[in-house]
Structure formats: C-alpha cells, structure tokens
N, C-alpha and C positions, 0 to 999 in steps of 0.2 A: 733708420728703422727699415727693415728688409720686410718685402711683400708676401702673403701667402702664395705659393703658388698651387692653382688647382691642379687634379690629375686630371689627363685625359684616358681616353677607354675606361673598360669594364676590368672589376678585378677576374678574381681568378674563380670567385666564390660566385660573382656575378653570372660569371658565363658557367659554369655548372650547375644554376638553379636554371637557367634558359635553356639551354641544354635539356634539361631533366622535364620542362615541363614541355617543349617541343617533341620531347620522344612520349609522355603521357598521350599529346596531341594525337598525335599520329599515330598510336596504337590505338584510341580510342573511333579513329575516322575511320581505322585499317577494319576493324573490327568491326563497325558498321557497315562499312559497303560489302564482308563478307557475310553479314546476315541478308543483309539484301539480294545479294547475288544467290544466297542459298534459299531465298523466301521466291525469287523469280521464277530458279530454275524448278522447286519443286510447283510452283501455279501453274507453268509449262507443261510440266509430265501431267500433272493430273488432269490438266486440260484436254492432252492429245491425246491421253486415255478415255475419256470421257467421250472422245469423238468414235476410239475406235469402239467401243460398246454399242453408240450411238448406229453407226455401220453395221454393226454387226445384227443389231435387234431390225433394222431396216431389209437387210438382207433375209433374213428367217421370215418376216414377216408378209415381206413382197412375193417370196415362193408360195410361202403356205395359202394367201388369198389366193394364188391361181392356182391350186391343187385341182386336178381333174379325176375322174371317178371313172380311170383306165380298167380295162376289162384284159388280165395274161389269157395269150389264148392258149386253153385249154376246155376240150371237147367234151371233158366228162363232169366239170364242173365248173363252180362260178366263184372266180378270183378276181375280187378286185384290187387294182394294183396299189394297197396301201398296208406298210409292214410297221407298226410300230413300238419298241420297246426302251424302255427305262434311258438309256445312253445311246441309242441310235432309233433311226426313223427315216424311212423310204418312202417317196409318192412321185404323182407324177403331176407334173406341173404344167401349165399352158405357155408358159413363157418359152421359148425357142431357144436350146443347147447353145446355138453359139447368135453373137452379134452380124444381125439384118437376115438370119436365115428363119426357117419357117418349122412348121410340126411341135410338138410335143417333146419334153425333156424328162430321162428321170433325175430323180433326185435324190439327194442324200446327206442328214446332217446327224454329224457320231462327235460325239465327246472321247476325246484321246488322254488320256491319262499323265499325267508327266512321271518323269524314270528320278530313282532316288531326290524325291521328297520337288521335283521341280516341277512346275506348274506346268497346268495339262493347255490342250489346245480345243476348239470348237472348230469341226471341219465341215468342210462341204464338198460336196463332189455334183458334177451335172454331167449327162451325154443325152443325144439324140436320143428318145425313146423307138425301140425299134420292134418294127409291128407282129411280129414272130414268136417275142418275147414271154418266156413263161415263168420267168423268175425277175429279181434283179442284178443275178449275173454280172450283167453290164456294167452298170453305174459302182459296181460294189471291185472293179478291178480298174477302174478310174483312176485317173494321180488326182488325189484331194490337195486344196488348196484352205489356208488357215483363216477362218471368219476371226478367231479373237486367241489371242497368246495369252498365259497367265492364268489362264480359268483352274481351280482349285478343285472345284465342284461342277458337274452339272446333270439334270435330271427332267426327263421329258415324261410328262403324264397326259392322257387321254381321257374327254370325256365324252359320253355316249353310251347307245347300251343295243343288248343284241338283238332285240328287236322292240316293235311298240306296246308288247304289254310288260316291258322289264321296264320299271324309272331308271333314270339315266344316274353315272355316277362317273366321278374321276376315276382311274386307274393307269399302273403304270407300265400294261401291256395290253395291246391291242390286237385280239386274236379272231376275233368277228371278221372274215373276210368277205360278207356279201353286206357287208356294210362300212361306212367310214362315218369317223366321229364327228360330233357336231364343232366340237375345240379343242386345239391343243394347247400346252401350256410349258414352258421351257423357263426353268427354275437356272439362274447362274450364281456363282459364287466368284470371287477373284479374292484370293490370299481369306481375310476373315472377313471379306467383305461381301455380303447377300445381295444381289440390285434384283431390281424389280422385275416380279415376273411378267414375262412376255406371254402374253394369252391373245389366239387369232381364233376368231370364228372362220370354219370353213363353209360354213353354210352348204351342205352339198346331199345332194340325197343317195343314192344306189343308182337310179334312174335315170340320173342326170345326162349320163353319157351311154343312152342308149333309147330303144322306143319299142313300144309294145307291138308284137307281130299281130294279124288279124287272125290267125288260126290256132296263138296262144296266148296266153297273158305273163309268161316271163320275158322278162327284158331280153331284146338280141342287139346287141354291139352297135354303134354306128357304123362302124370302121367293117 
C-alpha cells in the first residue's frame, strides 16, 4: 500500500489570490496616507494663512491707534494731515519710520488690484514724516511693501462727520480736512471669502496736536 504524499508550497492559484489581495492592501494603505498627507498639507496652508491675516489686521491696527492729528504746513489754511478714500488711506502716525529712531511717520495703506483675474495685494508704505510737508508726496513715492497677498477685495470706510451739529455717519471718503474721523473700518475679502471687519477707534480730536494761542482761539501747531 503506497502512502499519500503531501504537496509542499503554494499552488499557483494560491499565490495569485495573495498576490491580489496584498496589492488591494497596499492600494488601500497608499490611498490613505495620500488623504492624510493632502488633509495635512491643506491644515498647514490655512493655518499660515490665517497667521498672515492675523499680521496683517495687527499691523493696520497698531498704526491706526497712533494716528496723530499732523497739521501740512500751509499758511493760508488748515490741513490736517489725514487723506482718506475707498482703497487708499494716508495719516500720520506716532510710531517712528524706521526701527530705534525717533519723530513722526507718514503712512499709507492702498489696496492694489491683481492683473488678469489674480488676486490683489494690501500695501503699506512708511517714511519719516517731514516737517515742510504739504501734501503726501513723500510716503506716496515710497517702495511699498505687501501687508497681505490674495486679497480679492478690499474697501476702507470712514466714520465721522464734519462738524458737531451734523450726526456722524460711515462713508467712503473723507474730505473734511479740519477734522479726522472718530473710526475707521477696513472691510477684506480673500478669493469668496469675507473675514471680519477690522474697525479702530482713533479717538482723536482736531486739537489734539495743537494748543490754543492767547490772542486767538484757533489752534496753532505744536511744532
């Protein structure tokens, strides 16, 4: 009587069902770690985005609190040095043009537009304010530098009014120059997306940056 003899290894069918279910595996692990890598990488972007917004509303926000109630000198009337319209906006700030130096800065933030259909930029520009000064000339031939990339939209309103018996109201150009507004308000967009508006009390009156002579009662200059 002759023994059965067992086979060793795998057949042929064996190893093409292991085969087959080893490549499922592995297409199924592959697959996963590229949603994870694609769920990482976009947490990353909207993160670092999120910072630069974050920077960017701190930077607007830290000038505008020290907005000063600069007087252009000009002899035949009373200019204060604040310009503001819909996508640009000029004042002069207390904070000092460059780092550990001293004085007065102007300043300047414009909404730049992006060129075939690409997203616009929020700029800023700073120089010395210089005491001569009868416009913003200066600041306005500045090399600007980019508070926020991508911006879609953006739109700067003013509120205040032209003097104390008008109530006060938003608008989106500020042409009262013997006065400056009591807030401004800096509306942004990025792609469809609206973030919140940035609204600074300036708190500032006319007078601020000046004191009454004893032989009139119009403001004369500090400076």
């Amino acid at each position: 009587m002759t023994a059965r003899r067992v086979p060793g290894g795998f057949t042929l069918l064996e190893t093409l069902v292991a085969l087959t279910l080893l490549a499922v595996m592995l297409a199924m692990l592959f697959g996963g770690l590229r949603t994870a890598v694609r769920s990482w990488d976009a947490g990353s972007g909207r993160g670092d985005r999120a910072d630069q917004v974050l920077l960017a509303a701190a930077f607007v926000r830290k000038e505008l609190t020290a907005a000063f109630p600069w007087r252009f000198k000009d002899p035949l009337v009373v200019k204060l040095a604040f310009r503001g319209e819909r996508e640009t906006l000029r004042f002069v700030s207390m904070r000092p043009a460059e780092i550990g130096g001293g004085g007065l800065a102007f300043v300047s933030f414009a909404f730049e537009p992006g060129r075939s259909g690409a997203g616009g930029r929020l700029l800023m520009r700073r120089v010395p304010a210089a005491p001569e000064a009868t416009d913003f000339a200066n600041v306005d031939a500045a090399e600007p530098f980019a508070l926020l990339e991508g911006v879609s939209a953006a739109r700067l309103s003013y509120y205040g009014s032209e003097n104390d018996a008008v109530a006060p109201s938003w608008s989106d150009k500020w042409e009262f120059t013997q006065r400056i507004p009591t807030h401004v308000r800096l509306e942004l967009s990025l792609g469809e997306t609206r973030l919140p508006d940035i609204v600074v009390a300036l708190r500032l009156g006319e007078e601020a940056g000046c004191f009454e002579s004893s032989f009139q009662r119009t403001c004369v200059p500090r400076r």
